[in-house]
N, C-alpha and C positions, 0 to 999 in steps of 0.2 A: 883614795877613799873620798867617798862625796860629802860634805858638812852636809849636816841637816839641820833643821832651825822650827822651832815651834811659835805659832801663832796666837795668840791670845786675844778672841772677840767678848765685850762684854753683850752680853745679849740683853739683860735686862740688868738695872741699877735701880737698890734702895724701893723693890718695888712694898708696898704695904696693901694692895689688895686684888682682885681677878685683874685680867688685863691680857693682850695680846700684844705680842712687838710685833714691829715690822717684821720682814724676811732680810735674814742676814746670809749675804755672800754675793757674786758666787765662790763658791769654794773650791778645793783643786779636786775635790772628789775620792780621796783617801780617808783613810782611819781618823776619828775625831773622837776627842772627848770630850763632856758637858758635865760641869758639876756646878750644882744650886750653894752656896752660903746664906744660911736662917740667922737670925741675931734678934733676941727681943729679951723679955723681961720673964723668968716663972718657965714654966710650960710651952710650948711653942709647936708648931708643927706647920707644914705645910707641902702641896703636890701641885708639880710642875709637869707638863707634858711638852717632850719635843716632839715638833713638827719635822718631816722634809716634803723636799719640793722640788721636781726638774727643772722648773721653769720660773721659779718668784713669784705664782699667781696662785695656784691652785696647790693644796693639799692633798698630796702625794701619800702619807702615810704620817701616824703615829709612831715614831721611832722608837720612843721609849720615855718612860714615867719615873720621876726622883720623887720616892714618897720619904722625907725627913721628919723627925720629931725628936727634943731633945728639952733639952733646960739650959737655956742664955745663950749659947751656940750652939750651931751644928752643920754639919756640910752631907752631900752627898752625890752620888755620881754614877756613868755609866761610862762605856769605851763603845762604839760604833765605829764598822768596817763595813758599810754601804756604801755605795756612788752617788749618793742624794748630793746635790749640791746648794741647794738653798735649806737654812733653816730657820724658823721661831722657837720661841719661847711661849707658854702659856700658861700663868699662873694661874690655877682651880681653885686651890683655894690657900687660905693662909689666915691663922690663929697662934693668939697669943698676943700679952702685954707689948704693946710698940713694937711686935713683930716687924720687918723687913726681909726682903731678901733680892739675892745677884743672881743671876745663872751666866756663865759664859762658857763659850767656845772654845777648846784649844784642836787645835791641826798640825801636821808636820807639813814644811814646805820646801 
């Protein structure tokens, strides 16, 4: 039986407002998932859009959108099974008291 092992990219760290990361990978081109962690003060919300990309240059496609909102915490997430192998992160937007947030990557490899 073949071990399998999960990868964990942070994509974006501590971010507190819009912003675009670099392109992260390349990747092995399997199943991935992406979940954003919110953390601030009161009320909170915030929407995050992943990017892929064949290539690390050009946007390829809107993968998929983590819209969270909650009070002091909150996380959120999707599971993609695309061949994209490059992706960002784009925080839209983000509200609330010393709001922050992470989004990362995880893959099987």
């Amino acid at each position: 039986m073949q071990s399998l092992s999960v990868r964990k990219a942070v994509m974006l760290a501590a971010a507190t407002g819009a912003t675009t990361t670099a392109w992260f990978g390349p990747t092995v081109g399997g199943p991935k998932t992406f979940q954003a962690n919110l953390a601030g003060t009161g009320a909170i919300d915030a929407v995050v859009e992943i990017h892929g990309s064949l290539d690390g240059s050009n946007l390829g496609a809107i993968v998929g959108t983590i819209s969270i909102a909650g009070t002091t915490t909150v996380s959120g997430g999707f599971a993609l099974n695309e061949p994209w192998l490059y992706f960002r992160a784009k925080l839209v937007s983000i509200n609330g008291t010393s709001a922050s947030i992470g989004v990362f990557c995880g893959e099987t490899v």
